[in-house]
N, C-alpha and C positions, 0 to 999 in steps of 0.2 A: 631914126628917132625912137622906135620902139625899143631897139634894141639900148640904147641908153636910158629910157625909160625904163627896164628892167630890171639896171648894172644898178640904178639907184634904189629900186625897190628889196633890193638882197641887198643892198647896204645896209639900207635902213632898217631891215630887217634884223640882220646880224646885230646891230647894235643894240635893239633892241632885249635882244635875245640878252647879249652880254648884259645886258643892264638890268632884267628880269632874276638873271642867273647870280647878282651879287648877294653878299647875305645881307642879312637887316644890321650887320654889327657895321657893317663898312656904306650904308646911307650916314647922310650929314642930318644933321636933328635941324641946322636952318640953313636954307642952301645960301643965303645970303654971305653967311661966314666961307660957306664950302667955297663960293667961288671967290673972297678974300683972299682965302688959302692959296689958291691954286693961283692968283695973279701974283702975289707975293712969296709964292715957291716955299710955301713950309710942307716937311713930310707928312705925305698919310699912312705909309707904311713902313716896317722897321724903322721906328723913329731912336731905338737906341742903338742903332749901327751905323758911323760913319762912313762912308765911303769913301775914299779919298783918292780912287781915281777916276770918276766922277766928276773931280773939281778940276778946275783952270790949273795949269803948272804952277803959278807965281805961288797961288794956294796952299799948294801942297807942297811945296817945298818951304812957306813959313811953316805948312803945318808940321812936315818931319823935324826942321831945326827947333818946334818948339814945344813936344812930344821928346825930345832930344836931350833939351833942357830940363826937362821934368825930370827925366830919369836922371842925368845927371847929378841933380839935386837933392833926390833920391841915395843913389848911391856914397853923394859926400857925406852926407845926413847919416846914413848906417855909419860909415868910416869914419868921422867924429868921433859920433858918440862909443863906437868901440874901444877906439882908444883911448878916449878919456874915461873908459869904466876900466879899462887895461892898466891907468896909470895912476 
């Protein structure tokens, strides 16, 4: 028993520690929302980088078909207008 009595004491410790060790930029101003966030899964970090493999398959395979389509559209869009300034 002591010796589990211990394992939890350097747990608790460590985290601690982690938690001590973060900066004041990365505290939440009301932990109310903090923990909103964190039940409802929005980013706290690199919030402008997607990851997308990270997500479910079904996910990311709408995401490349439509990521796919943009550029597509993209592309007609320049080839259009090229040729109708060509012509």
């Amino acid at each position: 028993m002591e010796k589990e009595l211990e394992k939890v004491r350097k747990r608790t410790e460590k985290r601690l520690e982690q938690y001590r060790r973060r900066g004041s930029a990365s505290r939440p101003i009301n932990s109310a929302l903090d923990h909103l966030g964190r039940i409802e899964g929005y980013p706290t970090k690199n919030v402008g980088r997607i990851n997308m493999k990270g997500l479910p398959k079904p996910i990311r395979v709408i995401g490349y078909i439509w990521f796919g389509f943009i550029g597509l559209m993209i592309i007609s869009l320049i080839y259009v207008n090229v040729r109708d300034w060509l012509l």
